[in-house]
Predicted model as a PDB file, atoms N, CA, C, CB and O in Angstrom, pLDDT in the B-factor column:
MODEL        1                                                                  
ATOM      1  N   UNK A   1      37.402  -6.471   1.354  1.00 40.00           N  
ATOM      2  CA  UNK A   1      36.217  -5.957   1.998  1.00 40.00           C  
ATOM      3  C   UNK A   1      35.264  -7.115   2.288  1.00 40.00           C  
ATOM      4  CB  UNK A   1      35.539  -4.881   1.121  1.00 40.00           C  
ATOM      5  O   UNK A   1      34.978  -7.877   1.364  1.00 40.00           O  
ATOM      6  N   UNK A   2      34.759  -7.299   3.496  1.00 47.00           N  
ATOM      7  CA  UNK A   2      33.973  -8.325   4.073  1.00 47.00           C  
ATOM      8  C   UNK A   2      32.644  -7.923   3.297  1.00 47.00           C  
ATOM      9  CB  UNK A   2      33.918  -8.323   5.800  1.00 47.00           C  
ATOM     10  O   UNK A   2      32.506  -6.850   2.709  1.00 47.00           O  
ATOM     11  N   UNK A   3      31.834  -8.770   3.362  1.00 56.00           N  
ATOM     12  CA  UNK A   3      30.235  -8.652   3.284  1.00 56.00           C  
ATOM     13  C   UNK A   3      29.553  -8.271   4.569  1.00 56.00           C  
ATOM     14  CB  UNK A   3      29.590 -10.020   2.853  1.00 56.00           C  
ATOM     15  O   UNK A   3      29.837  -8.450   5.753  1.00 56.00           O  
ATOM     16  N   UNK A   4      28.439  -7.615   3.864  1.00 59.00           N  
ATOM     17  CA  UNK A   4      27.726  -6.930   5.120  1.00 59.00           C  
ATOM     18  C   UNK A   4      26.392  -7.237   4.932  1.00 59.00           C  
ATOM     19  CB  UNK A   4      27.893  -5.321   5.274  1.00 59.00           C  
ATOM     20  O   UNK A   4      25.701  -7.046   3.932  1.00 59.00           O  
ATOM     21  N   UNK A   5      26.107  -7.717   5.963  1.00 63.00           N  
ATOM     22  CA  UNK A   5      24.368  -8.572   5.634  1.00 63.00           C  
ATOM     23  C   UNK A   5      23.517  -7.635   7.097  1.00 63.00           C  
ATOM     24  CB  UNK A   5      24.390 -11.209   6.031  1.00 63.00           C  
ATOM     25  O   UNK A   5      23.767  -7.744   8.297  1.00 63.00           O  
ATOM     26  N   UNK A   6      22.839  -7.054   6.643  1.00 63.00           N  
ATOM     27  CA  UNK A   6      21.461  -6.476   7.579  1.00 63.00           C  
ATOM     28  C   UNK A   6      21.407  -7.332   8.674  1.00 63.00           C  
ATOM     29  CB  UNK A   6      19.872  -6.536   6.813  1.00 63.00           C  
ATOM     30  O   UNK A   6      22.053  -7.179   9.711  1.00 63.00           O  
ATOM     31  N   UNK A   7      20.552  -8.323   8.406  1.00 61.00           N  
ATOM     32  CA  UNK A   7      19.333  -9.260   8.634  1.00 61.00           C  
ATOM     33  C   UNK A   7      20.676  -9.760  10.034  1.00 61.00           C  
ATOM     34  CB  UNK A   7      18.613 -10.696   6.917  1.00 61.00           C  
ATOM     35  O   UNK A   7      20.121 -10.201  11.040  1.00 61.00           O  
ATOM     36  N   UNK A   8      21.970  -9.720  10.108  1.00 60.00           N  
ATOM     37  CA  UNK A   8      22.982 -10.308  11.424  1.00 60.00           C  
ATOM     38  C   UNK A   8      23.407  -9.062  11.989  1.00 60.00           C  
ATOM     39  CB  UNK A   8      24.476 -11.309  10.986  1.00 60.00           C  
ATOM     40  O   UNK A   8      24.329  -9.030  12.804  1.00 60.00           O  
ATOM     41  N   UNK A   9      22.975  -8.331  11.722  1.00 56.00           N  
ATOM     42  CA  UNK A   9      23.282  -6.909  13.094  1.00 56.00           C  
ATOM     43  C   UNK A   9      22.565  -7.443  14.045  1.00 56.00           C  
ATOM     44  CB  UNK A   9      22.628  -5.068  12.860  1.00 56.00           C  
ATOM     45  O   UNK A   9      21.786  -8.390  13.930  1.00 56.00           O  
ATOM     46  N   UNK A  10      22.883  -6.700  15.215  1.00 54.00           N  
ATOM     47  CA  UNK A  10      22.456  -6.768  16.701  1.00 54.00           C  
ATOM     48  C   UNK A  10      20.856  -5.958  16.006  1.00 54.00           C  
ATOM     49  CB  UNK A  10      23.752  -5.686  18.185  1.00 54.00           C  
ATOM     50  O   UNK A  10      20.717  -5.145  15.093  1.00 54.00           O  
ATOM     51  N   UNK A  11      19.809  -6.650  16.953  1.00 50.00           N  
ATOM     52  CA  UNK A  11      19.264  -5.810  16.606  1.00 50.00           C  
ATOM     53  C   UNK A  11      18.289  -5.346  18.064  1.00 50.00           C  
ATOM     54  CB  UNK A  11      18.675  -6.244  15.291  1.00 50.00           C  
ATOM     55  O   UNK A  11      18.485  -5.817  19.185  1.00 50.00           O  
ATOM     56  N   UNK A  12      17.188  -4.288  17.704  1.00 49.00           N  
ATOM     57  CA  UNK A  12      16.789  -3.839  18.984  1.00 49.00           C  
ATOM     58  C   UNK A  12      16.058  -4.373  19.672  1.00 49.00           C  
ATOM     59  CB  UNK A  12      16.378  -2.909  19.023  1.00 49.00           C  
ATOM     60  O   UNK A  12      15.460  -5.263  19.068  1.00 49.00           O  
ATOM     61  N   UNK A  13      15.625  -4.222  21.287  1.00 49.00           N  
ATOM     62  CA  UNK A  13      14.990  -5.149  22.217  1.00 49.00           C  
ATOM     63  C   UNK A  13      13.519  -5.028  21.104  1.00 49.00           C  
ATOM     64  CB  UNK A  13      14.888  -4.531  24.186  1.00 49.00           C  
ATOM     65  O   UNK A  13      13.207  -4.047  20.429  1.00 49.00           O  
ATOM     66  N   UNK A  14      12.744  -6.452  21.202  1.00 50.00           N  
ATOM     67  CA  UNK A  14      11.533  -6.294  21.283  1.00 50.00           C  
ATOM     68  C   UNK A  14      10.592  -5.414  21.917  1.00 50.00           C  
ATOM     69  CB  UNK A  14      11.338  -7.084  21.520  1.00 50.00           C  
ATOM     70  O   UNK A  14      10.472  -5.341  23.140  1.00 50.00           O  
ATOM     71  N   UNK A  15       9.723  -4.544  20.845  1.00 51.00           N  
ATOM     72  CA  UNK A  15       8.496  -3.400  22.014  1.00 51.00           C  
ATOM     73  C   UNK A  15       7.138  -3.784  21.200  1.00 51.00           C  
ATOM     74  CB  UNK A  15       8.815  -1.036  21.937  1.00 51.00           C  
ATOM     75  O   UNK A  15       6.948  -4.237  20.072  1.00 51.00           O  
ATOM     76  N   UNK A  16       6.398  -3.458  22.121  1.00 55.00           N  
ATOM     77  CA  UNK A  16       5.163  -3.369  21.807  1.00 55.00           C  
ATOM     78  C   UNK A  16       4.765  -1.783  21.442  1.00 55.00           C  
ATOM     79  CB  UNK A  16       4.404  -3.987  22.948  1.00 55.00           C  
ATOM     80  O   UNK A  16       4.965  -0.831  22.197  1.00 55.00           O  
ATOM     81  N   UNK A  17       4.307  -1.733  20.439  1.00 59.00           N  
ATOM     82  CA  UNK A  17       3.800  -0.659  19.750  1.00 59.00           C  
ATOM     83  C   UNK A  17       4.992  -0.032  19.284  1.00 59.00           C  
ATOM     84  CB  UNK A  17       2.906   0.228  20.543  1.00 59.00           C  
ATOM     85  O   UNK A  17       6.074  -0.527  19.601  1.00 59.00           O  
ATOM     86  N   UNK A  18       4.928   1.285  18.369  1.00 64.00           N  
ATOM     87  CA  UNK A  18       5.947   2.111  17.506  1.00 64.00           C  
ATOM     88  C   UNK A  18       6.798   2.735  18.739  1.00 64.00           C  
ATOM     89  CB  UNK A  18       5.160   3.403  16.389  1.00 64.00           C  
ATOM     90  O   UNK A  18       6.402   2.839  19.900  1.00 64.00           O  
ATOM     91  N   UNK A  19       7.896   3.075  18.286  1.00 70.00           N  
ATOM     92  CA  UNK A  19       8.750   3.924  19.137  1.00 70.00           C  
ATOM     93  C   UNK A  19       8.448   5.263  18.707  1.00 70.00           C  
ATOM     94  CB  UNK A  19      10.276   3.617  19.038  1.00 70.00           C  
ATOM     95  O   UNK A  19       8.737   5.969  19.673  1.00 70.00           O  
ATOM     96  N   UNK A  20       7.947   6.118  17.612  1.00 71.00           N  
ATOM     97  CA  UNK A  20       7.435   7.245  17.853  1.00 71.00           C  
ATOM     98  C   UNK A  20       5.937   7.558  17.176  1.00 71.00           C  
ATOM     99  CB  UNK A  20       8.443   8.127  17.466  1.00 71.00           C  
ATOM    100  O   UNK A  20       5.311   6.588  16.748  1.00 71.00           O  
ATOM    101  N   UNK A  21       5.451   8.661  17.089  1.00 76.00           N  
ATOM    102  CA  UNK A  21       4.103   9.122  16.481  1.00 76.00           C  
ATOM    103  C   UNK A  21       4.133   8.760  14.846  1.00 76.00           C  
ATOM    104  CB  UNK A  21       3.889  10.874  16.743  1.00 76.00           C  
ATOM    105  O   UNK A  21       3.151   8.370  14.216  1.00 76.00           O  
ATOM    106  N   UNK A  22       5.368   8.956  14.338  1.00 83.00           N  
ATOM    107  CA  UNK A  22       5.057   9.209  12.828  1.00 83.00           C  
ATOM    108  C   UNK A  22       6.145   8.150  11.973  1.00 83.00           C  
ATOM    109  CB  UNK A  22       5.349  11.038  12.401  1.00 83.00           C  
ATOM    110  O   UNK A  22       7.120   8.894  11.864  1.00 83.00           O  
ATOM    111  N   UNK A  23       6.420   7.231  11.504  1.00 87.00           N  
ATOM    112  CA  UNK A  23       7.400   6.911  10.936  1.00 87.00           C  
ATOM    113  C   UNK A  23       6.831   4.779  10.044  1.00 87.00           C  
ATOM    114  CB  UNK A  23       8.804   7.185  12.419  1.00 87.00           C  
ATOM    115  O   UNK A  23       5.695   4.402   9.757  1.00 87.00           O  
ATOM    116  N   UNK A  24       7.959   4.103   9.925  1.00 90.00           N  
ATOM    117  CA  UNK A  24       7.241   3.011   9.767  1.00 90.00           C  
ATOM    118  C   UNK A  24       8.434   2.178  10.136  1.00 90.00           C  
ATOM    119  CB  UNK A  24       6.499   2.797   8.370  1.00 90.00           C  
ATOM    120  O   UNK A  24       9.582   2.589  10.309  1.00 90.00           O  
ATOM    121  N   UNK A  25       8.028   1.045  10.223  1.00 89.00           N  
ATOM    122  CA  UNK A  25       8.509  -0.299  10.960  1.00 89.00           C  
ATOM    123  C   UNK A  25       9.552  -0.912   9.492  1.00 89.00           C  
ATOM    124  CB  UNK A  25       6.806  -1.590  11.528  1.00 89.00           C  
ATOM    125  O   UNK A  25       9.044  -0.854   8.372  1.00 89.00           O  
ATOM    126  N   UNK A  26      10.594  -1.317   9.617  1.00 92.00           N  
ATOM    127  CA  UNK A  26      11.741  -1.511   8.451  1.00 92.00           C  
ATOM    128  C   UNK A  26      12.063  -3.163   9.115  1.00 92.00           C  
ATOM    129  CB  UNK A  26      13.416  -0.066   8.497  1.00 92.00           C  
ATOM    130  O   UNK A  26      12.572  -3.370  10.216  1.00 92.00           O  
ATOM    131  N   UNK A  27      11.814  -3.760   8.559  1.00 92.00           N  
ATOM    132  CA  UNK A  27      12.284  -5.643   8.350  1.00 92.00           C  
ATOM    133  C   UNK A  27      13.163  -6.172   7.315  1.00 92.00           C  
ATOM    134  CB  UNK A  27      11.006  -6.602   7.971  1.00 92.00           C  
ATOM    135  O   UNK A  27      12.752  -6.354   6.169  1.00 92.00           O  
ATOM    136  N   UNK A  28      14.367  -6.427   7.677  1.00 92.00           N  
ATOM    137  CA  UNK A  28      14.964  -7.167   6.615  1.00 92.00           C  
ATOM    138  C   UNK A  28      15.318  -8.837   7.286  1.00 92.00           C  
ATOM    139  CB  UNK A  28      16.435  -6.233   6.078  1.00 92.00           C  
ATOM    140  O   UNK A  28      16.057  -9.184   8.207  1.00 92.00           O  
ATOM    141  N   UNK A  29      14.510  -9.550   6.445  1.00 92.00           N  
ATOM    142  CA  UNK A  29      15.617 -11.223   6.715  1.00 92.00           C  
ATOM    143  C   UNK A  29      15.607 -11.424   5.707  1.00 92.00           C  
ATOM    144  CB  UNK A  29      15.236 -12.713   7.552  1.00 92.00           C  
ATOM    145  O   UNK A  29      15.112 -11.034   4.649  1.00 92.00           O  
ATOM    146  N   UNK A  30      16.804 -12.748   6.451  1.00 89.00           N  
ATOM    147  CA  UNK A  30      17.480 -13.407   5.881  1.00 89.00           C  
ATOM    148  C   UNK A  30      17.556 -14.930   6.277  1.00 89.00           C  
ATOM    149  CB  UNK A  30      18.480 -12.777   5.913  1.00 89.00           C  
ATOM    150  O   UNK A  30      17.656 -15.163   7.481  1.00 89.00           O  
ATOM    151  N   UNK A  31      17.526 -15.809   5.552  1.00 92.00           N  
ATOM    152  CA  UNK A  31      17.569 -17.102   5.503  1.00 92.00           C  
ATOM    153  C   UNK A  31      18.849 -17.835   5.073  1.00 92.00           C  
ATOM    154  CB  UNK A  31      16.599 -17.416   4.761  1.00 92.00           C  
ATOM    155  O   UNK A  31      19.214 -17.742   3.901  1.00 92.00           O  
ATOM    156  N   UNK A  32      19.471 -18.476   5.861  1.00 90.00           N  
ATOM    157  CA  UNK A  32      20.648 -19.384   5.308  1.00 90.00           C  
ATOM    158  C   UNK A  32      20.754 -20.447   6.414  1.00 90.00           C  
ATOM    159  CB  UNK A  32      22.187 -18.532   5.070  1.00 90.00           C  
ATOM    160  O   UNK A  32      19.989 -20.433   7.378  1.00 90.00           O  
ATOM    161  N   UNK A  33      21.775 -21.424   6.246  1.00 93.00           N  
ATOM    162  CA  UNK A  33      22.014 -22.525   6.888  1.00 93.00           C  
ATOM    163  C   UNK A  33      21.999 -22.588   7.935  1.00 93.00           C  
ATOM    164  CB  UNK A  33      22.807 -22.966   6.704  1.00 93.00           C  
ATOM    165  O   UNK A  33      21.643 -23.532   8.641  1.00 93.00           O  
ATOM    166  N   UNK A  34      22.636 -20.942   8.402  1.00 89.00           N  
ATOM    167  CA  UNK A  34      22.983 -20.713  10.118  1.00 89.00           C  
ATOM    168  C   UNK A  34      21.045 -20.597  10.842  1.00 89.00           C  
ATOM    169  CB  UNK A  34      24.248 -18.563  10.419  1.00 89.00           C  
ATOM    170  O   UNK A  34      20.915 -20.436  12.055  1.00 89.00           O  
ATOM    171  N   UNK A  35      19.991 -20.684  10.092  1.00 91.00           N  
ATOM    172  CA  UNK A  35      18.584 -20.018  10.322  1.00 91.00           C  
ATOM    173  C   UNK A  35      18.160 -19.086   9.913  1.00 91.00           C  
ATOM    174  CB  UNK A  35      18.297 -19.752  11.274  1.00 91.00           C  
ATOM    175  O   UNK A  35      18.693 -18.708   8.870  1.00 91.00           O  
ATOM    176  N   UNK A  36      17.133 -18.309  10.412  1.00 91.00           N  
ATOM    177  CA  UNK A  36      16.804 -17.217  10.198  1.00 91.00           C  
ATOM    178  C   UNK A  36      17.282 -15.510  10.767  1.00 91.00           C  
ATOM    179  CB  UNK A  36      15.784 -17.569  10.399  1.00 91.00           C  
ATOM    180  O   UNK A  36      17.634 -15.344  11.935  1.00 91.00           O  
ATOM    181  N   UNK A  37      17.254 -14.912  10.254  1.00 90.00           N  
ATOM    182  CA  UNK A  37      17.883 -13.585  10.969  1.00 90.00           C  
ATOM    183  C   UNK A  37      17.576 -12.498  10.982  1.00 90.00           C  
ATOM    184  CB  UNK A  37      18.848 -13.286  10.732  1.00 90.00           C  
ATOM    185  O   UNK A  37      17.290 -12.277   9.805  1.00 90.00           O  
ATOM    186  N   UNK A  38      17.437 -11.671  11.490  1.00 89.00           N  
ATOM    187  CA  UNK A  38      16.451 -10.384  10.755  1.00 89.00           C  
ATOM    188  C   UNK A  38      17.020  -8.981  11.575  1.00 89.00           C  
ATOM    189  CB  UNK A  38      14.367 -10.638  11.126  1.00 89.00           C  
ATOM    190  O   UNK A  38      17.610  -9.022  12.655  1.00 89.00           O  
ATOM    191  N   UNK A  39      16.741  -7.886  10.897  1.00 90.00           N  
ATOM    192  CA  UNK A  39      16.983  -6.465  11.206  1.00 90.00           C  
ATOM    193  C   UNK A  39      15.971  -6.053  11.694  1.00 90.00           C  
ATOM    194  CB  UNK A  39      17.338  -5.629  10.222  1.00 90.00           C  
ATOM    195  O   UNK A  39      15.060  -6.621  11.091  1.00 90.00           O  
ATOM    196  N   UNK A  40      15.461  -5.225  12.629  1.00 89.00           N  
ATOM    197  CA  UNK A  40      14.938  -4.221  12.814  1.00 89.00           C  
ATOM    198  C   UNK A  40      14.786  -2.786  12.930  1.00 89.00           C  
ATOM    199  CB  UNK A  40      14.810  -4.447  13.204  1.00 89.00           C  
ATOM    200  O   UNK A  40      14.953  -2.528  14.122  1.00 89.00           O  
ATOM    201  N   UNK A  41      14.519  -1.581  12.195  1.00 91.00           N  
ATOM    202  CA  UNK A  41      13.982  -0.491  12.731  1.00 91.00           C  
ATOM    203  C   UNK A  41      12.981   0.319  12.487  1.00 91.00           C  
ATOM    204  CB  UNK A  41      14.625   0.080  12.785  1.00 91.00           C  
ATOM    205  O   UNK A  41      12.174   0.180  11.568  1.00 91.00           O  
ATOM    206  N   UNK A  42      12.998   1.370  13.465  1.00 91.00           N  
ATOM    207  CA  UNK A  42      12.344   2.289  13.102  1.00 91.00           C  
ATOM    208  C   UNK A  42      12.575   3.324  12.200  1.00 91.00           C  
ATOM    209  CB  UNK A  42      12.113   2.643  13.903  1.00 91.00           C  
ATOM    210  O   UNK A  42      13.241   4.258  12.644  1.00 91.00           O  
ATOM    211  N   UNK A  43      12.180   3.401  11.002  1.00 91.00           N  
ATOM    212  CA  UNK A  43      12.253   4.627  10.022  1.00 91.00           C  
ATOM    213  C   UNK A  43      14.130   5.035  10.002  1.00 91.00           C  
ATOM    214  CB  UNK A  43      11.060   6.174  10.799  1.00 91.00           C  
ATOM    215  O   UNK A  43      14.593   6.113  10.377  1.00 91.00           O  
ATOM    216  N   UNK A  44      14.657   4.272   9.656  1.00 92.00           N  
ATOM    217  CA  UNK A  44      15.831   4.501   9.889  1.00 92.00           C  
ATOM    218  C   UNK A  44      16.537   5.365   8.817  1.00 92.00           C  
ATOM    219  CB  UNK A  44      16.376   3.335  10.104  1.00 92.00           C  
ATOM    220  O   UNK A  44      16.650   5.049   7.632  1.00 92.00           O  
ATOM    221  N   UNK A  45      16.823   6.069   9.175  1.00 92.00           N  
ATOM    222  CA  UNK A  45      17.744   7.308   8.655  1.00 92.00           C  
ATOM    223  C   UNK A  45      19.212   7.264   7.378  1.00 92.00           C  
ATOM    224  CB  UNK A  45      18.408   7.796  10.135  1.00 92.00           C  
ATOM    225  O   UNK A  45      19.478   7.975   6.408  1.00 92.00           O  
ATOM    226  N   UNK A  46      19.924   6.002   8.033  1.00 93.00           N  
ATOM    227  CA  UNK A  46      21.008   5.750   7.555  1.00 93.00           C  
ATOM    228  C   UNK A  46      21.530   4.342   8.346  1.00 93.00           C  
ATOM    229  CB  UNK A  46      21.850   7.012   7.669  1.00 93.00           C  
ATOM    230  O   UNK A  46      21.053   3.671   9.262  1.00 93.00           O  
ATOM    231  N   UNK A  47      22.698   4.247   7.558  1.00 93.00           N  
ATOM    232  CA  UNK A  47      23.102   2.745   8.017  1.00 93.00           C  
ATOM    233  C   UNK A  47      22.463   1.826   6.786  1.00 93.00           C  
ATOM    234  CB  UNK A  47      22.355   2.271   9.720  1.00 93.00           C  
ATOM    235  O   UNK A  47      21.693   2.097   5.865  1.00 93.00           O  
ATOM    236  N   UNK A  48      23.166   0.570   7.218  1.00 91.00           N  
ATOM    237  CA  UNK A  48      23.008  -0.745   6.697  1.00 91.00           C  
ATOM    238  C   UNK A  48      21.367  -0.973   6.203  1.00 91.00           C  
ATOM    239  CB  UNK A  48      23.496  -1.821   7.905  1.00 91.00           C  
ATOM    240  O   UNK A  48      20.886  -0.944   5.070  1.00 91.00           O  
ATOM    241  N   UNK A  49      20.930  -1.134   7.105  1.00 92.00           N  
ATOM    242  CA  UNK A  49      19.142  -1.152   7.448  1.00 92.00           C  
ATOM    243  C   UNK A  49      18.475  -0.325   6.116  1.00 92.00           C  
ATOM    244  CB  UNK A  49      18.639  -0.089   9.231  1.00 92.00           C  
ATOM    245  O   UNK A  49      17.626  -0.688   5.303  1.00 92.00           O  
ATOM    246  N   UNK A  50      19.243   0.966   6.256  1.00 94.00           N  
ATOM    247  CA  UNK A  50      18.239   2.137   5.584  1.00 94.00           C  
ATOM    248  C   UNK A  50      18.799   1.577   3.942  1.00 94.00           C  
ATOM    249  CB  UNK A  50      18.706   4.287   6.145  1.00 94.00           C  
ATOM    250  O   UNK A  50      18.015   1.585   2.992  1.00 94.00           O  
ATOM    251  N   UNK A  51      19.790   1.256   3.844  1.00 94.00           N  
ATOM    252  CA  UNK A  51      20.929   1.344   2.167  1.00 94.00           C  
ATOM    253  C   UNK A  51      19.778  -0.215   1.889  1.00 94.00           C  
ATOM    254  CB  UNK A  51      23.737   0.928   2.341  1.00 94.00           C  
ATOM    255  O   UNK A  51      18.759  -0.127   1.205  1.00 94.00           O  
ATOM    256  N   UNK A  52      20.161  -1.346   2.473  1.00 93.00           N  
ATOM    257  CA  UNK A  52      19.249  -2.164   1.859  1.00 93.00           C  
ATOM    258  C   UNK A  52      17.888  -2.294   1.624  1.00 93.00           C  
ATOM    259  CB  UNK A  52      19.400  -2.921   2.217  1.00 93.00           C  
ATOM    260  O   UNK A  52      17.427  -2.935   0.680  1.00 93.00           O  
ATOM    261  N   UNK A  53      17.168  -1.646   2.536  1.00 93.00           N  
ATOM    262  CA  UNK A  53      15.753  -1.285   2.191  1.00 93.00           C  
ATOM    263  C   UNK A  53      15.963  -0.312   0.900  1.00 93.00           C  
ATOM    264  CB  UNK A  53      14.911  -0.500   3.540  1.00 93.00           C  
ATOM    265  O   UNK A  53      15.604  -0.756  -0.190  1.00 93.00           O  
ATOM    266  N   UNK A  54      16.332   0.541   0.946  1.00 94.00           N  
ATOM    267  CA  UNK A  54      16.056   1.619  -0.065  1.00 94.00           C  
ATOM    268  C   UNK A  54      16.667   0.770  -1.527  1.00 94.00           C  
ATOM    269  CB  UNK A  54      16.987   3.286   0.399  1.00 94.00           C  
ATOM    270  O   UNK A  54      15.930   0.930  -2.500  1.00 94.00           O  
ATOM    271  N   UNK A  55      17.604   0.116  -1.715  1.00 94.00           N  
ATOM    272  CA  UNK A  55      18.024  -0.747  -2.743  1.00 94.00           C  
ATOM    273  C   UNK A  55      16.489  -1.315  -3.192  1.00 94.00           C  
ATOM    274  CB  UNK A  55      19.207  -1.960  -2.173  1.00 94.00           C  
ATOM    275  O   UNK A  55      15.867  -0.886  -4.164  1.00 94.00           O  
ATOM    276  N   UNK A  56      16.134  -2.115  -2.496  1.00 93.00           N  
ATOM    277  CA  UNK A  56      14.463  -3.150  -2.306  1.00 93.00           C  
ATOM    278  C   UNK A  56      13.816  -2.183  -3.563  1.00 93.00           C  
ATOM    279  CB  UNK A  56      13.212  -2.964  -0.186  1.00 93.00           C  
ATOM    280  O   UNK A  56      13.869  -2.095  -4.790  1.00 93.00           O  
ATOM    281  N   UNK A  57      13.151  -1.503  -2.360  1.00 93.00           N  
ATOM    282  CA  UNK A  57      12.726  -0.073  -2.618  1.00 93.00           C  
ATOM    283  C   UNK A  57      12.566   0.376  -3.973  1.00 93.00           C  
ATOM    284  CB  UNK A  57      13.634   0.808  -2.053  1.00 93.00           C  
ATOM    285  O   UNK A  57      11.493   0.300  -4.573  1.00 93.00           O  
ATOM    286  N   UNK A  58      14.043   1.029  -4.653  1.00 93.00           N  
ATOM    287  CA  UNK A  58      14.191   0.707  -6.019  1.00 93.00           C  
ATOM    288  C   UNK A  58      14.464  -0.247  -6.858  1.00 93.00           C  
ATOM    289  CB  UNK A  58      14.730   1.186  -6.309  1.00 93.00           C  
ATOM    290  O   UNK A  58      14.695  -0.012  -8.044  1.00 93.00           O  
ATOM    291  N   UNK A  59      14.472  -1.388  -6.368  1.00 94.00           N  
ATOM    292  CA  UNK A  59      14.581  -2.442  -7.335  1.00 94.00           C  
ATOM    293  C   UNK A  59      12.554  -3.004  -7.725  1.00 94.00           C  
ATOM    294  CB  UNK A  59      15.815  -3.904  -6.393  1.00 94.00           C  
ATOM    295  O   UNK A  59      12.138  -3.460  -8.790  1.00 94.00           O  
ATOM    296  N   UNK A  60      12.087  -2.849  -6.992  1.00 94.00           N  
ATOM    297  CA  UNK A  60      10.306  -2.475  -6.881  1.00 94.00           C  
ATOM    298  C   UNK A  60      10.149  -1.908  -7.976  1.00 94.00           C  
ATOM    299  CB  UNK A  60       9.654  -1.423  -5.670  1.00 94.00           C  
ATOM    300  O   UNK A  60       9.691  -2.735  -8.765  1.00 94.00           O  
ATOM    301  N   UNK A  61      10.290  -0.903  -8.459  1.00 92.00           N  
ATOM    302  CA  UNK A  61      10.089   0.267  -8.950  1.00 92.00           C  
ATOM    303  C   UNK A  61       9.181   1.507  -7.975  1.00 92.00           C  
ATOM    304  CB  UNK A  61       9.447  -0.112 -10.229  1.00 92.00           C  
ATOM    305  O   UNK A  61       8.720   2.520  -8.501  1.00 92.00           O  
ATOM    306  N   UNK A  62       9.086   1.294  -6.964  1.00 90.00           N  
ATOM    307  CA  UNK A  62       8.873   2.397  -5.838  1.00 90.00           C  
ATOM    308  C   UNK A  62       9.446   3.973  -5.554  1.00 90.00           C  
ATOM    309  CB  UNK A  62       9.293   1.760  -4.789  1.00 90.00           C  
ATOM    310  O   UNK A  62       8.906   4.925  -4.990  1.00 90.00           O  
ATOM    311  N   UNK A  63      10.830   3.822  -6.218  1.00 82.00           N  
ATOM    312  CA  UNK A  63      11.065   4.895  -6.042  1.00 82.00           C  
ATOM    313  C   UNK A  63      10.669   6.302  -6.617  1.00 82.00           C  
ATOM    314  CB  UNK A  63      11.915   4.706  -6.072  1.00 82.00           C  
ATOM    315  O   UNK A  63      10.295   6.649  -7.737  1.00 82.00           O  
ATOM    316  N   UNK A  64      10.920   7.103  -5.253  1.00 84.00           N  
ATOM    317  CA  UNK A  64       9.913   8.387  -5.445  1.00 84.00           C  
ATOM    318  C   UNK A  64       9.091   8.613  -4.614  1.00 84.00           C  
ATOM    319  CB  UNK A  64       9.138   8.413  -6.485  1.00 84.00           C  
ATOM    320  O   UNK A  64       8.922   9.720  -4.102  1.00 84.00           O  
ATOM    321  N   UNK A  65       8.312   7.368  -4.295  1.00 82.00           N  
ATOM    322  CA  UNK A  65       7.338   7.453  -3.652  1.00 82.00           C  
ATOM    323  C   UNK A  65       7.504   7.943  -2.062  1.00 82.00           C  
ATOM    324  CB  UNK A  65       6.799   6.270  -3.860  1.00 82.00           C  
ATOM    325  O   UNK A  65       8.720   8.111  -1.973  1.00 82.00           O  
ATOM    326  N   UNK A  66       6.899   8.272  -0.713  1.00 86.00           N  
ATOM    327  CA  UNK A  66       6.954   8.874   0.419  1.00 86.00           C  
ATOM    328  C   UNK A  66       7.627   7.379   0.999  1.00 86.00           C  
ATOM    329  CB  UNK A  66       5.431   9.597   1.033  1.00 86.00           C  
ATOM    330  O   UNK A  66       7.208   6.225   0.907  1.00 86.00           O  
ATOM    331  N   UNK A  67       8.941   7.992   1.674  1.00 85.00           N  
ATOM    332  CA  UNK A  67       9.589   7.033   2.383  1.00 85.00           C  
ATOM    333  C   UNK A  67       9.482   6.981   3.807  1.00 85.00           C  
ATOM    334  CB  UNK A  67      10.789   7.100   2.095  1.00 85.00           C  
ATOM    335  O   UNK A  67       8.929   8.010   4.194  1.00 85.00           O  
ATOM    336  N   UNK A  68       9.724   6.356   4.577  1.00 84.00           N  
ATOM    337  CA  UNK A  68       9.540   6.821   6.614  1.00 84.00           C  
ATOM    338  C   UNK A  68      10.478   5.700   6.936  1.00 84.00           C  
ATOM    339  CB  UNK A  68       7.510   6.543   7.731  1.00 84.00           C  
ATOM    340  O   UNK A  68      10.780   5.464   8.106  1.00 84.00           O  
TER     341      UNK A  68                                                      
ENDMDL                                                                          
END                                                                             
């Protein structure tokens, strides 16, 4: 099984302002030799994005708290 790193997905075009009314902005980088790299989304649901944030998340001690 390969490794799976966030922060080197494709990620989405640059926008100005939120893509909807209610949710929050999700950032993951990453730093290594190749540069910098990073994820983006919006309030993401599932996937890669959502599993490593939410890891973060509880490794914080955050969990519980209101997620978006």
């Amino acid at each position: 099984m390969r490794p799976c790193y966030p922060a080197r997905r494709h990620h989405h075009s640059c926008r100005r302002g939120p893509p909807g009314l209610d949710g929050a902005h999700w950032l993951i980088e990453l730093s290594d030799a190749d540069g910098l790299h990073f994820a983006e989304r919006w309030s993401p649901r599932d996937g890669v994005v959502r599993d490593t944030g939410m890891a973060l998340i509880t490794l914080a001690g955050l969990a519980g708290e209101d997620i978006y």
